[in-house]
C-alpha positions in Angstrom: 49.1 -228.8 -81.7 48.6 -230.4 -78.2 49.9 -228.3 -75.2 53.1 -230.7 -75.0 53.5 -230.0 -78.6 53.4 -225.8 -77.9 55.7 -226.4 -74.8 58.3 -228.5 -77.2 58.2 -225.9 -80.0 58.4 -222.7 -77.9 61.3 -224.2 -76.3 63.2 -225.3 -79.9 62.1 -221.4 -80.4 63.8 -220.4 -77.5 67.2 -222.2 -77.3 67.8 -222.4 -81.2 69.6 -219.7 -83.0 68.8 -219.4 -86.6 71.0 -220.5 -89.2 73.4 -218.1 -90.1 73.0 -217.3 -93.7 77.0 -216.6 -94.1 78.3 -219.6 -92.8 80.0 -222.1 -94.7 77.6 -224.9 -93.4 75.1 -222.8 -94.7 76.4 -221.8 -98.1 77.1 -225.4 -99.1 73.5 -226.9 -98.9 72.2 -226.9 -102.1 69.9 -224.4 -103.6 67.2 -226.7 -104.1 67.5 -228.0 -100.2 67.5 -224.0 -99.2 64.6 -223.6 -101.2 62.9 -226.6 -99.2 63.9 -224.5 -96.2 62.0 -221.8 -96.9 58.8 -223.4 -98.2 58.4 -226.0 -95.3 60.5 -224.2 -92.4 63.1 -225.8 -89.9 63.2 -225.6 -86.8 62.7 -221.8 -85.6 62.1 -221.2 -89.4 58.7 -220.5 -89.9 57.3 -222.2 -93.5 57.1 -219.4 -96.4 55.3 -221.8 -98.6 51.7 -219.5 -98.8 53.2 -216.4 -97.6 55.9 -216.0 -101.0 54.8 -217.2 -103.8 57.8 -220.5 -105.5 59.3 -217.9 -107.5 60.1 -215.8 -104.4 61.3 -219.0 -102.9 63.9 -219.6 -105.5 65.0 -216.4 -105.5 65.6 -216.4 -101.6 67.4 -219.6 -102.1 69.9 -218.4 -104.8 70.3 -215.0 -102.5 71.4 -217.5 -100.1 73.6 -219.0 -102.5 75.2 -215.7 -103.6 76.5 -215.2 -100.1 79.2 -218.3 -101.0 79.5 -216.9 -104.6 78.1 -220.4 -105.7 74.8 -221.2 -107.9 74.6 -224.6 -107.8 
């Protein structure tokens, strides 16, 4: 990462809030784009893909999901 690269992500880092997990936006994506979420990362999202293994994934995704009381 170049130092105009750092400069662009530490600012994303500083002026974006993290999604919250209870909000309606949130609760509709589906599980499968929540689990992308985790293992690749979004914006002040750090990737999980290496740190929790793809069963932890899913199961951070459905948690997610239960927020909304939907599964799908």
């Amino acid at each position: 990462m170049g130092r105009s690269d750092w400069g662009t992500a530490r600012s994303a880092a500083i002026w974006s809030s993290p999604f919250n997990l209870q909000a309606d936006q949130t609760r509709r994506r589906p599980a499968k784009e929540i689990y992308e979420i985790v293992t690749d990362g979004r914006i002040v999202m750090p990737a999980f893909k290496g740190v929790l293994s793809a069963e932890e994934r899913w199961a951070v995704a459905y948690f997610v999901k239960s927020f909304g009381g939907d599964q799908g």
